[in-house]
C-alpha positions as CSV (number, residue, x, y, z in Angstrom):
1,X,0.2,11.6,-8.2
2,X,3.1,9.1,-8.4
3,X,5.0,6.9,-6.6
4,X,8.2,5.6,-7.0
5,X,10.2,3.3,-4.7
6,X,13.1,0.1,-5.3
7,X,11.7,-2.2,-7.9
8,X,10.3,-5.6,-6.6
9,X,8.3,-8.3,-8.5
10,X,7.5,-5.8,-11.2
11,X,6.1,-3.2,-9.6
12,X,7.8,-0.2,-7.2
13,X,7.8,-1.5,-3.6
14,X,7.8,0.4,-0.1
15,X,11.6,0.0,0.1
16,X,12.8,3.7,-0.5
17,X,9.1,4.6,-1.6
18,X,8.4,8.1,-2.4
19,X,5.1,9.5,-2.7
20,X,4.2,12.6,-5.0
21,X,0.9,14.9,-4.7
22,X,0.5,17.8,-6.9
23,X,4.5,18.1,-7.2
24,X,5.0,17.8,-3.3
25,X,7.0,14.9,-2.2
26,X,4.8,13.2,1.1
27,X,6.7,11.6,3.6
28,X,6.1,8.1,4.6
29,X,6.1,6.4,7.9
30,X,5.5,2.7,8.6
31,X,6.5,0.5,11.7
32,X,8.7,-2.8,9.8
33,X,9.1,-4.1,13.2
34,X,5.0,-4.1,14.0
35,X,3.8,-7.7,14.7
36,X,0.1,-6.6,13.6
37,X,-1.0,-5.3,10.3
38,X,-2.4,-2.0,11.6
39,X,0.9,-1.7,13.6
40,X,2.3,-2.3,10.3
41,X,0.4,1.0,8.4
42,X,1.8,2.9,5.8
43,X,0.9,6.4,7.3
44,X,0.8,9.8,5.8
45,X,-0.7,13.2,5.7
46,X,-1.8,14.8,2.1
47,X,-3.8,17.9,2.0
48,X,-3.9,18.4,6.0
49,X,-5.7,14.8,6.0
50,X,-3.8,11.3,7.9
51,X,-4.3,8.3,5.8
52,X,-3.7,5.2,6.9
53,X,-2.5,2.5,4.4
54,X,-3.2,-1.0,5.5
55,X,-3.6,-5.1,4.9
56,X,-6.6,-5.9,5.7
57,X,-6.2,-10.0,5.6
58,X,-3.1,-12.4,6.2
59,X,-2.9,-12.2,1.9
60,X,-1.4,-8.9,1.1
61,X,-3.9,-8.9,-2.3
62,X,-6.7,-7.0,0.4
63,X,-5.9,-3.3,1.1
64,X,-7.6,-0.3,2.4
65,X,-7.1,3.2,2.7
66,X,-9.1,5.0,5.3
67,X,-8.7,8.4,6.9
68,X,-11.5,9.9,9.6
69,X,-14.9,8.4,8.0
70,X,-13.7,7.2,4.9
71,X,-12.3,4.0,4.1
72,X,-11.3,2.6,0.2
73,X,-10.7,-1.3,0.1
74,X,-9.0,-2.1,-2.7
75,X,-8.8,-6.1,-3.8
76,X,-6.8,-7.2,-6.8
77,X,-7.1,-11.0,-8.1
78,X,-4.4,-14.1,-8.1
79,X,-1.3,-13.3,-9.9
80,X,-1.8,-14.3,-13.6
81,X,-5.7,-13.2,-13.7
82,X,-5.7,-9.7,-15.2
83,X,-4.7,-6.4,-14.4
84,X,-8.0,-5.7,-12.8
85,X,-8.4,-4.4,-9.2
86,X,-12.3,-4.2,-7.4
87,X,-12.6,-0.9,-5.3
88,X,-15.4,-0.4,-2.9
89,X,-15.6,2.9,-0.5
90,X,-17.5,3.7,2.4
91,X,-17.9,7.1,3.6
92,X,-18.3,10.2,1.3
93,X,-14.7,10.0,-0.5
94,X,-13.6,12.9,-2.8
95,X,-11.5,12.3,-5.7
96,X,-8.2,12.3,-3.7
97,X,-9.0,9.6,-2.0
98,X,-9.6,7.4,-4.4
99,X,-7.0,8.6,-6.9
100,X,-4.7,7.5,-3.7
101,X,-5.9,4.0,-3.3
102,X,-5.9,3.0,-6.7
103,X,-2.1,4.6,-7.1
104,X,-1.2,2.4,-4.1
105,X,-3.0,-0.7,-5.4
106,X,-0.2,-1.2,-8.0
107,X,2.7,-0.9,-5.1
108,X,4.5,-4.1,-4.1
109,X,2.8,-3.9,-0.9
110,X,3.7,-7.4,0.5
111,X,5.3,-5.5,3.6
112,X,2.3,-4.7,5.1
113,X,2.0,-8.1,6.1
114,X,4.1,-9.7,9.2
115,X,4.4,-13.1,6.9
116,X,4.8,-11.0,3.4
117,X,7.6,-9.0,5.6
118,X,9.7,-12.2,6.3
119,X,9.2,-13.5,2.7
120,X,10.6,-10.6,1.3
121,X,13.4,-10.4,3.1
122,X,14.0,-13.9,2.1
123,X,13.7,-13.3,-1.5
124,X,15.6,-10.5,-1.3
125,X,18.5,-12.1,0.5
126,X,18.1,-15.3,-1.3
127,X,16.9,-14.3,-5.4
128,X,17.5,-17.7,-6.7
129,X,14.7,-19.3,-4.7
């Protein structure tokens, strides 16, 4: 699995983000113009199964992945404390899954949020700030 997208505080973002599975290339769909987070999903389809890709506080640092009885919530720690990311999974997950959400764990995923949307677009329009 990779994932590739525009570079963005280190790390590849959602902007022009391409997901590959076992050499396949996965489309990605997400709402930008969703007011909620779950309006806001990344969604996609691997191996015949929808995933859903979402924030799951205001802080775009709580993630989960869920598809139909499964659900991965991924949290990584304050910028400067380590590399480190704490996974926890509910449902019986298969190695897929999880491979998934710790892939997307280290994707700029500030997006996801409505306020993470609008300071990205800041920082992207404005760099010297």
């Amino acid at each position: 699995m990779t994932f590739s997208g525009w570079p963005f505080g280190g790390k590849p973002s959602l902007a022009s983000g391409q997901l590959t599975v076992a050499g396949e290339s996965v489309p990605l769909r997400r709402d930008r113009w969703a007011f909620s987070r779950q309006g806001r999903a990344l969604r996609f389809e691997v191996a015949g199964r929808a995933y859903r890709y979402y924030a799951t506080s205001r802080r775009h640092r709580h993630r989960a992945l869920a598809r139909e009885g499964v659900e991965i919530v991924t949290h990584r720690p304050r910028r400067g404390e380590g590399k480190s990311a704490t996974v926890s999974v509910r449902g019986p997950a298969d190695a897929t899954d999880v491979a998934l959400a710790v892939l997307l764990c280290g994707v700029n995923t500030r997006n996801l949020t409505p306020g993470g949307a609008v300071r990205t677009f800041f920082y992207r329009v404005f760099p010297f700030l």
